[in-house]
C-alpha positions in Angstrom: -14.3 2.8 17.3 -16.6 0.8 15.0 -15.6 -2.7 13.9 -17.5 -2.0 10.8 -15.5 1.2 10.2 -11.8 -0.8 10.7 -13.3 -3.7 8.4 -13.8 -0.9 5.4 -10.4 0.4 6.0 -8.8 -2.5 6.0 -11.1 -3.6 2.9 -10.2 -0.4 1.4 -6.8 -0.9 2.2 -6.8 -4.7 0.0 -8.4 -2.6 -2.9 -6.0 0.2 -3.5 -3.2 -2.1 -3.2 -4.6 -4.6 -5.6 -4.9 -1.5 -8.0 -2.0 -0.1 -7.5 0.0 -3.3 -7.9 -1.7 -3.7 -11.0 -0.7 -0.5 -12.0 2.3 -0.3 -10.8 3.2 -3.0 -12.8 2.3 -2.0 -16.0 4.4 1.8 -15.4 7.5 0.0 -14.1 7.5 -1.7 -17.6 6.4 1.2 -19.3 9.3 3.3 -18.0 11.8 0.3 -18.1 11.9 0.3 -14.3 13.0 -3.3 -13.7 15.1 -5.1 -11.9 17.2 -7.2 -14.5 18.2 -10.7 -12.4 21.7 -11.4 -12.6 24.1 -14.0 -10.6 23.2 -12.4 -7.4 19.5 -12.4 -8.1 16.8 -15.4 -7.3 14.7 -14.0 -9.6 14.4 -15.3 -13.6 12.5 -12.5 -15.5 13.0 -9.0 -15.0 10.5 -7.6 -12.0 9.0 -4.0 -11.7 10.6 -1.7 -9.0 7.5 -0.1 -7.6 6.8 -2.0 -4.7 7.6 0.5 -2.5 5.4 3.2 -4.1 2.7 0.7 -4.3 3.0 0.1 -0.3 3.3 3.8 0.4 0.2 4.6 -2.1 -1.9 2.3 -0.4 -1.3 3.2 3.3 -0.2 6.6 3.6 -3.8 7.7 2.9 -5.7 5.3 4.9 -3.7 5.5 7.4 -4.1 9.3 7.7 -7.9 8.5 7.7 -7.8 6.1 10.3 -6.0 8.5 12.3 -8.5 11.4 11.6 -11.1 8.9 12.4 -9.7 8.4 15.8 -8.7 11.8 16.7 -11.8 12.7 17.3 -12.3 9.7 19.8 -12.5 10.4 23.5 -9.8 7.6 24.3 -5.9 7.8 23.8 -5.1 4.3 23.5 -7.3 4.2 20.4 -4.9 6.8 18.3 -3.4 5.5 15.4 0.3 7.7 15.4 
């Protein structure tokens, strides 16, 4: 496989996170989904609760790229699942 090609996924990757953090962000607060700090929390301010979704966003998709990329490689131990 490319170097190229794994340097725009993973530059790909860095952008649709960024973006989706961002907008993740402003939903969670939109929707009230927050996590409210209380004696059991480090946290100060209440913090969005999309993190997850963010992560998943971001990865599932590349990932499934990457992995359609390589499939069609000759080698095994180049196969992303």
């Amino acid at each position: 496989m490319d170097s190229t090609f794994i340097l725009a996924i993973w530059a790909a990757s860095a952008c649709v996170t960024a973006l989706l953090c961002w907008k993740a962000m402003v939903i969670g607060r939109r929707f009230n989904l927050l996590d409210v700090p209380d004696e059991r929390k480090i946290h100060s301010t209440a913090t969005p609760l999309m993190g997850g979704v963010v992560l998943l966003g971001a990865f599932l998709p590349l990932a499934i790229l990457m992995a359609l990329q390589t499939a069609t490689s000759p080698r095994l131990d180049q196969l992303l699942i």
